[in-house]
Each structure stands twice: as structure tokens, then as C-alpha cells.
C-alpha positions in Angstrom: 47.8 -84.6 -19.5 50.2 -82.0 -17.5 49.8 -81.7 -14.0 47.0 -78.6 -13.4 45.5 -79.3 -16.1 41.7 -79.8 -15.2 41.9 -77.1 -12.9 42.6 -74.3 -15.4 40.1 -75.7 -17.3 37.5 -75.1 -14.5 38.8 -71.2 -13.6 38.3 -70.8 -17.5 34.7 -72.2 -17.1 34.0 -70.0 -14.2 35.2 -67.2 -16.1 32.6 -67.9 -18.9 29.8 -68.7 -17.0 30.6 -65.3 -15.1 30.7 -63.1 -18.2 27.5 -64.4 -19.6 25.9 -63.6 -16.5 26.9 -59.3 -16.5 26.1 -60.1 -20.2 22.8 -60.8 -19.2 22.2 -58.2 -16.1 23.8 -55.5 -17.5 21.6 -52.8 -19.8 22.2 -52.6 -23.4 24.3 -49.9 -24.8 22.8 -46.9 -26.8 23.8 -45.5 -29.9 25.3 -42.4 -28.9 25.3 -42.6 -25.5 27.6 -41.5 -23.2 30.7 -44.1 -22.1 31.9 -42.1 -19.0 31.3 -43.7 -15.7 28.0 -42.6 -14.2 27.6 -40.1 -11.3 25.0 -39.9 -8.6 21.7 -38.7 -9.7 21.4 -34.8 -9.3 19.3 -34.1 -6.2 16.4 -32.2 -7.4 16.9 -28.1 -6.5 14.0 -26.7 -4.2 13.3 -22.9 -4.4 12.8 -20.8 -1.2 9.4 -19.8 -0.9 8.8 -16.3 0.7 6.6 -15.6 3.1 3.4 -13.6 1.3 4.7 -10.2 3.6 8.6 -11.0 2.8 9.9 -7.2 1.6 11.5 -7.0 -1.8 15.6 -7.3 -1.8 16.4 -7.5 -5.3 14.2 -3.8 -6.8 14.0 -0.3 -7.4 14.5 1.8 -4.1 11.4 3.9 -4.6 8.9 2.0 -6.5 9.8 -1.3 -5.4 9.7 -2.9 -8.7 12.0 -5.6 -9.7 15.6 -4.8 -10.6 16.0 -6.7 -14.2 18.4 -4.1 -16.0 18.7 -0.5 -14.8 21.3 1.1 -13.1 20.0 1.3 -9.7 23.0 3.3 -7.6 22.8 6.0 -10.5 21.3 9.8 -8.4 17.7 10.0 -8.3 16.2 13.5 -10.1 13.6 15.5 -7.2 12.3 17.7 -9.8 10.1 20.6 -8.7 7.0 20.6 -10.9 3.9 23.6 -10.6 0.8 22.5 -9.9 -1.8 24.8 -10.2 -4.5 24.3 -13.3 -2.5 26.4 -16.0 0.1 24.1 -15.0 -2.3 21.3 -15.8 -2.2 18.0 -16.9 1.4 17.4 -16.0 4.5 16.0 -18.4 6.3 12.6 -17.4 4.4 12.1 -14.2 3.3 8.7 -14.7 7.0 7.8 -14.7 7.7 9.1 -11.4 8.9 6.5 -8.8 6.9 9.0 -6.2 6.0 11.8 -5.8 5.6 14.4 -3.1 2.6 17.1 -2.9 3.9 20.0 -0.9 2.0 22.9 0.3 3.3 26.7 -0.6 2.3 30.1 -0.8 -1.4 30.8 -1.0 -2.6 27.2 0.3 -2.1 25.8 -3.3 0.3 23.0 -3.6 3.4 22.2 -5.8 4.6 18.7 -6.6 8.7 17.1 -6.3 8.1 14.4 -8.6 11.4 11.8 -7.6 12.5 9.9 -10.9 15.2 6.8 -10.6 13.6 4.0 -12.5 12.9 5.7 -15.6 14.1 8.7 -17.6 11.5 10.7 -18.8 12.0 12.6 -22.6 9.9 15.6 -21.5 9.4 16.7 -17.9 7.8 19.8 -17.0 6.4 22.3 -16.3 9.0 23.1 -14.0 8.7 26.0 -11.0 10.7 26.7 -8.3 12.1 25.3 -5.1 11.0 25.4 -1.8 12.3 24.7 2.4 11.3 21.0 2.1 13.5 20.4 -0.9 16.4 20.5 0.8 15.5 18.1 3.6 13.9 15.3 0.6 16.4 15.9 -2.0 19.2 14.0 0.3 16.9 11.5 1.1 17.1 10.5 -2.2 20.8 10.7 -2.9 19.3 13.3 -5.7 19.8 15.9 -7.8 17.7 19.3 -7.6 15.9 20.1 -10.4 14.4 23.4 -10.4 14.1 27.0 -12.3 15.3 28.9 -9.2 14.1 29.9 -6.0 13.9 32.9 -3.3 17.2 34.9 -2.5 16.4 33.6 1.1 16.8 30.4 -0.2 18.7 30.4 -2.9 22.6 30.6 -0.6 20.7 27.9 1.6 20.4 25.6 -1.5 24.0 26.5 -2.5 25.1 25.6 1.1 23.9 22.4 0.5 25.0 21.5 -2.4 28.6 22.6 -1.4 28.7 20.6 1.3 27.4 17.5 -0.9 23.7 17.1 0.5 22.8 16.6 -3.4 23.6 18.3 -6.4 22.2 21.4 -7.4 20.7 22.3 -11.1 19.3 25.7 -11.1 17.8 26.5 -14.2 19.5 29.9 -13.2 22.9 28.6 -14.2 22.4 25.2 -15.4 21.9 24.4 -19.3 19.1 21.6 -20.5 16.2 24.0 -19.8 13.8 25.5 -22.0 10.5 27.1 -23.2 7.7 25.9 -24.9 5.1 28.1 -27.0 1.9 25.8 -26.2 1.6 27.6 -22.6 2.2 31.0 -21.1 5.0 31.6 -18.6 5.9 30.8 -16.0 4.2 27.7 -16.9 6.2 26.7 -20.2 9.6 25.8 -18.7 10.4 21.9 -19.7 13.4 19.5 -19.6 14.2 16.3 -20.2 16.2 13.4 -17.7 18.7 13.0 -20.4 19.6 16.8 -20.0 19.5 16.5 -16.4 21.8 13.3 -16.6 23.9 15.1 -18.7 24.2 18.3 -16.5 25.5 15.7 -13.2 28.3 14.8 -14.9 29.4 18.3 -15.7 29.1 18.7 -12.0 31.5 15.4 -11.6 28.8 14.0 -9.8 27.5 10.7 -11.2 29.3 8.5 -8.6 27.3 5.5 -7.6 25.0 6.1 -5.0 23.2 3.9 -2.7 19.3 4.9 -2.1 17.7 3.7 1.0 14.4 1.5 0.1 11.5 3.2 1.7 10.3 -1.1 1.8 7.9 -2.7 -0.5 6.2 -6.1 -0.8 8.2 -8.5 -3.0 4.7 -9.8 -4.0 1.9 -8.3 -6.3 -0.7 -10.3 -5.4 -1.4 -10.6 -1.7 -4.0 -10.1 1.0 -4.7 -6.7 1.6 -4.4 -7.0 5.3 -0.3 -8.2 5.4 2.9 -5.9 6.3 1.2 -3.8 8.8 -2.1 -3.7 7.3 -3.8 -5.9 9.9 -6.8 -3.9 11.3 -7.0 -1.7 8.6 -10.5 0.0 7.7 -12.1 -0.3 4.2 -10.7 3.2 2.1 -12.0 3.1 -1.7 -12.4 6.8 -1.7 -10.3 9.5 0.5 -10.2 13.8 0.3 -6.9 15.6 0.8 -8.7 18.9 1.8 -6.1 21.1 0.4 -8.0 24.7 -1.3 -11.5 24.1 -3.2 -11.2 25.8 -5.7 -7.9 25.0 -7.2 -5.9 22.1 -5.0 -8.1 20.0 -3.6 -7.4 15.8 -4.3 -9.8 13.1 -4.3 -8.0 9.3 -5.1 -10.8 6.4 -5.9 -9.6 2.8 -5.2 -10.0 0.6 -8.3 -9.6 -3.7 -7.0 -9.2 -4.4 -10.4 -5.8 -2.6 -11.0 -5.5 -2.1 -7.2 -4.3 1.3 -7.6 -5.8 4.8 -7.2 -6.8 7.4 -9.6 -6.3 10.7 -9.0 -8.4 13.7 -9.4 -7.8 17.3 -8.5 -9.9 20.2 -9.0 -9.8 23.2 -11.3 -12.4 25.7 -10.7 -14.1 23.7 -7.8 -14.8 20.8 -9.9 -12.9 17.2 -9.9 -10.2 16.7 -13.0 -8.9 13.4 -13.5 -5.1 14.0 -13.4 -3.5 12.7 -16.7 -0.1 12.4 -18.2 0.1 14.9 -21.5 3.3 12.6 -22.5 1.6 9.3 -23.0 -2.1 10.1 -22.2 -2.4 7.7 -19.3 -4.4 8.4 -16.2 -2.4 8.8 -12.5 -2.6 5.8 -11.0 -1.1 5.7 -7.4 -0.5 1.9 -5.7 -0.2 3.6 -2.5 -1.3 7.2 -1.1 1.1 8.5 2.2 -0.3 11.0 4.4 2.5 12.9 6.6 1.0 15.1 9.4 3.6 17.3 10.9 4.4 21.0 12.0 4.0 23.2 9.2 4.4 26.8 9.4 4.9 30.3 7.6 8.1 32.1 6.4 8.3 35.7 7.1 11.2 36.3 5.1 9.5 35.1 1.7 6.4 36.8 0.8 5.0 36.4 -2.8 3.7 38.9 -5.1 0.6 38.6 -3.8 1.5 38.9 -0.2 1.5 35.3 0.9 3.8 33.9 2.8 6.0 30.0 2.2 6.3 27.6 4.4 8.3 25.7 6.2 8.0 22.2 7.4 9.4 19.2 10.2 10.2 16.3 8.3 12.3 14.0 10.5 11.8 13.0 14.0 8.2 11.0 14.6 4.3 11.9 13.8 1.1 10.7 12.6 0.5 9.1 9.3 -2.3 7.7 7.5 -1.9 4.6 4.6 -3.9 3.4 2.2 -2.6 1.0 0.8 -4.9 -2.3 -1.4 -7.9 -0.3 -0.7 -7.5 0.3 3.1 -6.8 2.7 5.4 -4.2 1.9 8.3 -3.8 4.5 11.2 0.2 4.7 11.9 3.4 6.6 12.8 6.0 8.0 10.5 9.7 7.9 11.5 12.9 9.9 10.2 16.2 10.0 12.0 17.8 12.3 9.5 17.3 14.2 6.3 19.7 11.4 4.6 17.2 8.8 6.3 14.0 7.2 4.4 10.4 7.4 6.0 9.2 4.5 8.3 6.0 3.9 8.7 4.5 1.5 11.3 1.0 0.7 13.0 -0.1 0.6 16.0 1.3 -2.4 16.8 4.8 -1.4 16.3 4.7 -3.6 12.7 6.1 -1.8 9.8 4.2 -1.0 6.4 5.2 -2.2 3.4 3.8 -0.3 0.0 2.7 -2.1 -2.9 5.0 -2.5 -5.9 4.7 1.1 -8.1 4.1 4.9 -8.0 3.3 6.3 -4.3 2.0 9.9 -3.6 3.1 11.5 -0.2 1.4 14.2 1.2 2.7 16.5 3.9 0.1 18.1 5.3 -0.8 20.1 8.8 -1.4 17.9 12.2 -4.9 19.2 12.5 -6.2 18.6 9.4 -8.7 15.5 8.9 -8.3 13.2 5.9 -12.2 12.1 4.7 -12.2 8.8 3.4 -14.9 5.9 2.8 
């Protein structure tokens, strides 16, 4: 035998004996599994739980409502809707993202009905502006829709608009307006969001626009005493004492839907306010009250002799929330007219509103909201 030999004889037993035992250790192969090398094991992803009074990021500026598809930087519409009982029930309110209840000539009250998230097909009826348009209107990068206005007002509005506050659509010179035979006038003028939309552009003006959040809870189901609710009072019925026989607003608190209906009277009695588009009741997820200086116009009198009326609407006052059937004592806050409202308790903690439709109400500093 050659020198050597025995020993490659034992390196190629080793080798054997070595094979056989990854034979053994190693798993079996799989039909139609994978033969790349293996990677670590993925480490398992852990979502970020908010806090229960975390504000919303990723929603609708004015309802608070989550994003999913929508063009959120398009122009908000403030369209000026009458609101006395001819006027009565109202078209496309329900899709409203909030709306404002303003008082005007007489002690009645007319409504700017702010739509972004939705588009209604019919919108009406629609009346004419007043003073607080043109400090809400830029608040929410909007558009003005209205059938006209005083000739006090009217260069005011187109001042405004010139100077890019917000766009204006006067039915007086703006097409996508018109009558319907079901009512008498004034009460019969109607339009539609499309028409609106359509009337921007022939202005040039449907550039993205960025809407400041007024703040709303990311979630719907929560305690009713978070994000500046702590010490409210229990509120399942309140009274805005605007005129008896005509104006006057009740809102009852339902815990099931945790929203408020609306009711508002028509010859002294209580009318549950109801959308004529899709038959569906008004049902507020949170009720603003705005107590500020509020006082007459001499320069625009109505047929009747009344007087309009102006109205402070930035710098600080008292406010009243409801808000998951309580009522929270607070401030309001507005640096600017281009500003959102900010709205904090006593304790310096800001509100947030509920996800969905808010009413506002501007009202006097002396008047007392009832509520139980």
C-alpha cells in the first residue's frame, strides 16, 4: 500500500460519518418550497394606540370625519339659506359640514350652511347676505353663495372678493341659480354645488386651498367627559331663545345616536327640522353657542323698518358646548377673520367636537341659554 494511504481513508470516513449526521439534523425539504437562503424572522409590526382625547389628523376640516377619498384642499361653499317657516323644511342641510344660525332684521334668524365634504344636488332656498358673511366666509377659504345683498353691502362684498378674502357668487351676476314653482318668492330661489363648483372655476379660482380644522376627536366612541369636557353639567335638552313665534330652537340629546335633533318653531309651536332632499331629521353631534357684541345697522333698514345687524366675531368671549349630552362653560377665541374658532374651558383645556354636523349660534352676551 502507498505511503498516506490509511489516512485518506480516515478523512473520507469522517467525511461520511459527517454528512449522515446534517442528513439527520437538518429538516426535510418541501415540495415547492422555497430554496433561497432564509432571512431573520419579520419582527411583528405594533400599531400606535391614541390616546381616547388624541384630535383627528387625517379628516375633514369642518366635520371631522375621516378623509378616505375627497378632495379636501378644494374651497368650502358658505351658502346663505332663509330661514323663516315659508322657507321651511330646508334642501341639502343634512349635508352641511356646519352650519351657522345668524340673527337679522326683525329678530328672526337666517342660516350660512358651510358645505366641503359633500356636494349637495339641490340647495336652497337661498336669501341674501349679511355683515357676518364676510368675516366667516374667509374662515373657510370659501366661496359666497348668495342671491344678493343691501347696496350698503353689496361694494363691501365686492371689496372683499377683490382683494381675495373668498370668492364672490351673487346670484346678481353669477349663472347656476334658479326658481322653483313649489314655493312663492322670494322663497323659491335653489342651486346646486355642482353649479356653484362650476361658477369658481369661471372665476379662476379653484386653487387648492388649505382649511383650518376647527379640532375634532379622532374617536367616535369615547367618554363624554374627555377634550375639555371634564366638569361638564348633564344637557339633554337646551332653548336658543331666539323669537316665539317664528325662530325659536330647542335641540333634544339622543345617547343612542349621540346627536341632537333639532326643532324650531312655526307659529309658536316646536317643528322638527327636516331635510326635504332625503327626508332625514337634523341631527347635530355638537351645538356651539357664541356670545358676543351684537348690534344694529342704521344704514340698512328693511321694508318693514327693521334694522340688520352687525356682529364681533374674532377676539375672545363666552361660549357654551354641548357636546355627548353635556354642557361645558368655556371661552371662544379668534385672532383673525382667516382664523378658526377655539374653544377652551375653564381650565385653559381646549374642546374637541364630536365627529359630524355642528350648529353655531351667534347670539347677544346677555342672553341665557335654558338647558336640562
Amino acid at each position: 500500500m502507498r505511503k498516506g494511504a490509511p489516512h485518506a481513508r480516515l478523512f473520507a470516513l469522517i467525511a461520511v460519518v459527517l454528512f449522515l449526521l446534517a442528513a439527520c439534523t437538518s429538516p426535510a425539504a418541501t415540495p415547492g418550497a422555497s430554496t433561497q437562503p432564509q432571512t431573520a424572522a419579520a419582527v411583528p409590526t405594533v400599531e400606535a394606540t391614541l390616546a381616547p382625547d388624541a384630535p383627528c389628523r387625517d379628516c375633514w376640516p369642518l366635520n371631522g370625519k375621516p378623509l378616505k377619498l375627497g378632495a379636501v384642499d378644494k374651497r368650502a361653499l358658505l351658502v346663505k339659506i332663509d330661514n323663516v317657516p315659508l322657507a321651511r323644511p330646508h334642501y341639502g342641510i343634512t349635508q352641511a359640514d356646519m352650519v351657522f344660525e345668524i340673527l337679522v332684521e326683525g329678530l328672526a334668524t337666517r342660516l350660512a350652511a358651510v358645505f366641503h365634504s359633500q356636494d349637495p344636488q339641490t340647495i336652497g332656498n337661498i336669501r341674501s347676505a349679511r355683515l357676518a358673511d364676510r368675516s366667516l366666509t374667509p374662515m373657510v377659504r370659501g366661496a359666497l353663495v348668495y342671491s344678493g345683498t343691501s347696496a350698503y353691502e353689496m361694494p363691501l362684498i365686492q371689496g372683499d372678493a377683490a382683494n381675495g378674502n373668498y370668492v364672490d357668487l351673487s346670484a346678481d351676476y353669477t349663472s347656476g341659480y334658479y326658481r322653483v314653482t313649489f314655493r312663492p318668492g322670494p322663497y323659491n330661489m335653489f342651486t346646486s354645488a355642482a353649479a356653484m363648483r362650476q361658477a369658481i372655476a369661471a372665476h379662476g379660482a379653484d386653487t387648492p386651498q388649505q382649511i383650518p380644522s376647527w379640532g375634532f376627536l379622532a374617536a367616535t366612541d369615547h367618554a363624554p367627559t374627555i377634550a375639555g369636557m371634564a366638569g361638564g353639567v348633564a344637557a339633554t335638552e337646551l332653548t336658543i331663545p331666539y323669537r316665539d313665534d317664528i325662530s325659536l330652537v330647542k335641540y333634544q340629546y339622543d345617547p343612542q345616536t349621540r346627536t341632537y335633533a333639532r326643532f324650531q318653531n312655526n307659529a309658536g309651536k316646536a317643528v322638527r327640522d327636516v331635510d326635504a332632499v332625503n327626508n332625514q331629521p337634523i341631527a347635530a353631534s355638537n351645538v356651539a353657542i357664541i356670545h358676543t357684541e351684537i348690534w344694529e345697522v342704521p344704514q340698512i333698514v328693511d321694508a318693514a323698518g327693521s334694522h340688520a345687524h352687525d356682529m364681533r366675531l374674532t377676539g375672545t368671549g363666552a361660549a357654551t358646548i354641548f357636546r355627548d349630552g353635556l354642557r361645558q362653560e368655556a371661552t371662544w377665541s379668534r385672532a383673525t377673520d382667516t382664523d378658526a374658532f377655539i374653544f377652551k374651558n375653564s381650565a385653559g383645556e381646549r374642546i374637541l367636537f364630536d365627529q359630524g354636523q355642528t350648529w353655531v349660534h351667534v347670539v347677544p352676551n346677555d342672553w341665557e341659554i335654558p338647558s336640562q
